[in-house]
N, C-alpha and C positions, 0 to 999 in steps of 0.2 A: 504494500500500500504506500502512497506516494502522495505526500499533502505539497501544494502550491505556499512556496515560502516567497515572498515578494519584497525586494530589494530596491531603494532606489539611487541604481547607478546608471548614471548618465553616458554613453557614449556618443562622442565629437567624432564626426567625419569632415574630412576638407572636401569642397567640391571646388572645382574649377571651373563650369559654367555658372549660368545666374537663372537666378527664378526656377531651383532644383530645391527641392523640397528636405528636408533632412530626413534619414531613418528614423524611426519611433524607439526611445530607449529601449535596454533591456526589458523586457517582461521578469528576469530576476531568478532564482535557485529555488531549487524544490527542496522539499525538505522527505527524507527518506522516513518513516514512520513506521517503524516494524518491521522492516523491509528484509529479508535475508543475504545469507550472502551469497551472492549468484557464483561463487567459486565455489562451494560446497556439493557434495552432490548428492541431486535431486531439486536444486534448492531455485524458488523462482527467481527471476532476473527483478529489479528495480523499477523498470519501466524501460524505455525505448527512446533513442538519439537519431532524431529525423532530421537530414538534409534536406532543406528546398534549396535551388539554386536556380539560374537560366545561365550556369556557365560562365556570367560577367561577375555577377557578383551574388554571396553566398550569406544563410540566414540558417541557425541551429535551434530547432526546437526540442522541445523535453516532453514526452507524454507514458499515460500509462501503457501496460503490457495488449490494452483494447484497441488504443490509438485515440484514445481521450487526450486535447491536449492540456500540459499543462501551465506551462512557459513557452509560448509562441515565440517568442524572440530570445532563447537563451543568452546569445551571443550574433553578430552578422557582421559584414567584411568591411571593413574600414574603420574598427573601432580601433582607438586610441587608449584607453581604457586599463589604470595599471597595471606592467605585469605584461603587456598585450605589445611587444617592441613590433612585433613581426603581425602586421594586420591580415585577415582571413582572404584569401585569392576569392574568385569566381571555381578552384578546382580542391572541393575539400571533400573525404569520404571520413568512415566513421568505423570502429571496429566492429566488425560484426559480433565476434566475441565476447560478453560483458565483460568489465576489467573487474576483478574481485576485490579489489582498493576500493573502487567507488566510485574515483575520478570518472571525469567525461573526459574522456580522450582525442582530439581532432588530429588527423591527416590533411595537411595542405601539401596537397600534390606537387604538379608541375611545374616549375617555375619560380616554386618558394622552398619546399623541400624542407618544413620543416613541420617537428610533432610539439602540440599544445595540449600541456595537461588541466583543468580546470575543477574548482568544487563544486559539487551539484548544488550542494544547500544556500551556498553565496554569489554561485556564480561568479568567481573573482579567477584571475588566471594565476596557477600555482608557477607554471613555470615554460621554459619554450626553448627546444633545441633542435637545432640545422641538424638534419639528416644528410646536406648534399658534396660536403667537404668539397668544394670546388666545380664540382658537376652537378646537373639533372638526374638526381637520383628517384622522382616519383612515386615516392612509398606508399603501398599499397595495401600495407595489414599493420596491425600489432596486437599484441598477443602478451598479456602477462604469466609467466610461466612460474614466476612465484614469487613472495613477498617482496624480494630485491631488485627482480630482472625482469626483464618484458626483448621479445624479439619483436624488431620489423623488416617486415619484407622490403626490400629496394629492387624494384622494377627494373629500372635506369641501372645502364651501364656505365664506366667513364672508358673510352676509346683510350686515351694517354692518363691511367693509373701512375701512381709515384710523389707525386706533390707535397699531398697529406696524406697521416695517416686515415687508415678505412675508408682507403675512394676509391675502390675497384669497382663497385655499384654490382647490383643483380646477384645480392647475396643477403641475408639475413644480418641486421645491426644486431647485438648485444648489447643493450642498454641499461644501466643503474637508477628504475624508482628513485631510489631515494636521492640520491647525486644529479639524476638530471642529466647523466652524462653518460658517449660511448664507451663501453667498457672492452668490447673488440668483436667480430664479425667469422660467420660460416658460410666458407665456402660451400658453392650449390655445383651438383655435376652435371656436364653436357659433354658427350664425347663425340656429338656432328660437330664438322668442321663448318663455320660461318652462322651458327646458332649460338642463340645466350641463352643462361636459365632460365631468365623473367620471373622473379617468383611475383605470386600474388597473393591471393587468399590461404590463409593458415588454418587452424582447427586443431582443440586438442581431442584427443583419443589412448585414453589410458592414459602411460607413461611417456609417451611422445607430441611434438608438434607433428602435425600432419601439413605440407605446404604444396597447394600446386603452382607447379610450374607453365607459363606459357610457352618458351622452348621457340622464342622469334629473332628472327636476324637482325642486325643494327638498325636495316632501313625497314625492317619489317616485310620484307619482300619474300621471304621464305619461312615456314613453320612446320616443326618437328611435330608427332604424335602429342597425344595427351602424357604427362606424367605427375606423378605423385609421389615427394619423398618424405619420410620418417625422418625427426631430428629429435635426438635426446636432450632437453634441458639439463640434465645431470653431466653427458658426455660433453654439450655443446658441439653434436658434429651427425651428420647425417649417417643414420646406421640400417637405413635404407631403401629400395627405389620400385615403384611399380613403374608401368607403362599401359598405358590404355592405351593398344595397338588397334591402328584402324580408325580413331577419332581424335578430332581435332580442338582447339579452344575450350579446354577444359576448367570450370570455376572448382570454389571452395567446396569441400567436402561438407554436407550434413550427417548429422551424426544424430540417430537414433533416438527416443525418450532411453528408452532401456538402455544403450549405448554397444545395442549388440550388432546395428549393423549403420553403413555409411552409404549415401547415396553421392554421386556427381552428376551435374551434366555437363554434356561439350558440345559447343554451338557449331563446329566445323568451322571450315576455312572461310573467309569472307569476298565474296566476290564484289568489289568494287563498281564494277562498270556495273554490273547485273541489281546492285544494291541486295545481293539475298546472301542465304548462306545454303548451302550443299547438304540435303538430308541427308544422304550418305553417308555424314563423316560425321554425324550429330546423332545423340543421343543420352539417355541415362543410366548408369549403370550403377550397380546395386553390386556392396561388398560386405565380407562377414568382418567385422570389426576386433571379432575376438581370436582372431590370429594375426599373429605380426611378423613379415609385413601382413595386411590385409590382403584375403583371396578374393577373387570376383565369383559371384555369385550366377549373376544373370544378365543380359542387357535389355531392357523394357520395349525398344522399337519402336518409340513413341511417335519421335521423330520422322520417319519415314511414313507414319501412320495418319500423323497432321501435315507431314509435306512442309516442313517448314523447321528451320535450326531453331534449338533449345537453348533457352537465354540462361547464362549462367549461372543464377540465382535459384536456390529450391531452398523448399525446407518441409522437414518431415511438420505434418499436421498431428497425425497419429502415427503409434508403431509401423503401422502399416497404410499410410497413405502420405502421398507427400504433396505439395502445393510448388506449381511450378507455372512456366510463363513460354511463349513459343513468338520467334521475332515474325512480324507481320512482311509483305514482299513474296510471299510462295504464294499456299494457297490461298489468303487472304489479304488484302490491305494492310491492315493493324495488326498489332499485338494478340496474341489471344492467354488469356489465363487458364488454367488446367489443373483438374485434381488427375493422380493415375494411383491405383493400387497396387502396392509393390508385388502380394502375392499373385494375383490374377490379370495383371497388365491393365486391369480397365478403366479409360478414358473416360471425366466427366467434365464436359466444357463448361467453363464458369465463367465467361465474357469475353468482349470484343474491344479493344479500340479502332477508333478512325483509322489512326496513323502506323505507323510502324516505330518504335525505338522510343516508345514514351512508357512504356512500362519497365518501374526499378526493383529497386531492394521489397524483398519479401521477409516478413517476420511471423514465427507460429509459436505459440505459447503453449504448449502440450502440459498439460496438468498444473496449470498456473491461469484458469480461465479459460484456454482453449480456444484464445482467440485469433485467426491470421492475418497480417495486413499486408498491401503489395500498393508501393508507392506507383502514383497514377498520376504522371505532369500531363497528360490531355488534359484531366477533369479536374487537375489543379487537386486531389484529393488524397486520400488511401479508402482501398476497398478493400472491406470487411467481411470476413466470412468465422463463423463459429464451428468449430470443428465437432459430432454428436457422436452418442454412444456408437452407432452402428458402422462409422465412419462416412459420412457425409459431411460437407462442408455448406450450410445454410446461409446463404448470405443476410448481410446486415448493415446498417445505412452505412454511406460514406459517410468520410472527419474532413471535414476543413485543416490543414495542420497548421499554417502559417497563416491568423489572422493579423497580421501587423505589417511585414511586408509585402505579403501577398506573392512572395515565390512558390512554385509547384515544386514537391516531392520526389527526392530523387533517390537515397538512400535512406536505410536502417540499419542500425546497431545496436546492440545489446547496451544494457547501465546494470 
């Protein structure tokens, strides 16, 4: 449970045109009431860190585990705001992971490359460190692995490594909680010649990080299979590697209520000029969690079955049903959302967008209310659906998330 704690701290942005309106202060920190700790397990998450953006400039709200929001304007990009040196791009994502500390954690990607840790209750900025030691490092996940450490993924490669130190990019940061500071970095394996790791989305499972990799060349012109490696927090060092042979553009692993199995999907290759993506090479597949490495189970066929690449975002609703998304350009225009049942493959279509590439981040709350949400920049919203005993997903109204600046939804993260 999550009570709306409200602050009043003012944020200054400079504008540079005239008769530009200023951002609306903070809306201010919630205040945690009860709340468990989402590092525990079984234990529910806090509530939910929703990105709106349109890419130029960026706006972090706070809501509960339903998508009730709570703090529409947690924080937004051009604040000045103690603590805040480094102001929020138009390109910020959010851990999917909860952080078991509590902080609200920001990823500002490209261009800025650096991580902002934050208190939920005061909404005040604890602290802020450059990820890109000299280059576009793009970071992509973080992950705390336990009360002193947290890895992040770095997408971004550095071409001419040697500078500084930890600038090789496209490898996992080791980072120090408590210091705020790099503490030293794991290397990720590729053994094609003209490919980079690319790690992105992490996930823990057991006693390891689970990270996948994109596996894409510098100009991105060429992409490796799907892959998946194990990293031991204990070891600090990859102890080791699936392949998802035959598929392409693979996201973060979900990982089970029980924790007994992991689902991915991979969107396939992207064709450019065609604007689609290759059924083919897309799909989801289903792995047993409780062997390490993880063995594959099944592949679902979903994808060939909609005609259309699987958006890399899923999440188990139930044991056995997951909540997933399919990019619009094949058989359809738009986006379309999707439950499928892991044990019996069966498809149940749960909407449509117009457009193609406006459907984001998905969130499922399995035994914590039972709620999913799957951020929606056509309708400016997230849409709702209640997960039921029999395994059905019942829809339920859309949420406004961002009543203050009025940006549309684009990612979820765990709190």
């Amino acid at each position: 449970m999550v009570k709306i704690r409200r602050f009043a701290i003012a944020i200054s942005i400079p504008f540079l045109g005239c008769n530009v309106d200023p951002p609306p202060p903070s809306t201010g920190g919630v205040q945690a009431g009860g709340g468990s700790d989402p590092g525990a397990p079984g234990a529910c998450e806090r509530g939910v860190v929703i990105v709106t953006s349109d890419y130029q400039s960026t706006n972090i709200a706070i809501s509960e585990l339903d998508g009730t929001t709570l703090s529409p304007s947690f924080v937004s990009s051009g604040a000045t705001k103690p603590g805040l040196s480094l102001a929020l791009s138009g390109d910020v994502d959010v851990p999917a992971t909860a952080p078991p500390s509590g902080r609200v954690v920001l990823l500002d990607r490209y261009g800025t490359n650096v991580i902002t840790w934050m208190d939920l209750e005061t909404a005040e900025v604890i602290a802020q460190l450059p990820v890109g030691q000299g280059f576009e490092s793009n970071p992509h996940d973080y992950i705390e692995v336990d009360a002193d450490r947290a890895f992040v993924s770095r997408f971004g490669s550095n071409p001419t490594p040697g500078a500084e130190p930890f600038d090789e990019g496209s490898d996992l940061l080791i980072v120090d909680t408590r210091k705020y500071a790099i503490e030293g970095r794991i290397a990720l394996p590729e053994e094609e010649a003209g490919l980079l790791p690319r790690p992105s989305g992490m996930a823990r499972v057991g006693d390891d990080v689970v990270v996948s990799l994109g596996r894409l060349a510098e100009d991105f012109s060429e992409v490796g299979e799907g892959r998946l490696v194990g990293v031991s927090p204990e070891q600090n060092a990859v102890t080791w590697t699936v392949d998802i042979q035959g598929l392409y553009g693979c996201g973060r692993v979900a990982v089970s209520p029980s924790g007994a199995r992991l689902a991915v999907a991979c969107s396939s290759r992207f064709d450019a000029d065609a604007m689609k993506y290759d059924p083919a090479t897309s799909d989801i597949v289903i792995y047993d969690a409780r062997t390490s490495p993880p063995e594959e189970i099944e592949r679902l066929g979903v994808a060939e079955e909609l005609d259309a690449g699987i958006q890399p975002s899923l999440a188990f609703a139930s044991e056995d049903v997951l909540l997933a998304t399919a990019y619009g350009g094949n058989a359809s225009a738009g986006d379309r959302v999707f439950s499928v049942n892991v044990d019996s493959g069966d498809i149940t279509p749960l909407g449509e967008a117009r457009q193609p590439f406006v459907f984001g981040g998905i969130h499922c709350a399995p035994g914590c209310g039972d709620v999913c949400l799957l951020s929606d920049a056509e309708r400016n919203k997230l849409r709702r659906w209640k997960a039921t005993a029999n395994g059905a997903l019942e829809p339920l109204e859309d949420v406004t998330v961002d009543t203050e600046v009025g940006l549309p939804p684009r990612s979820i993260g765990g709190l």
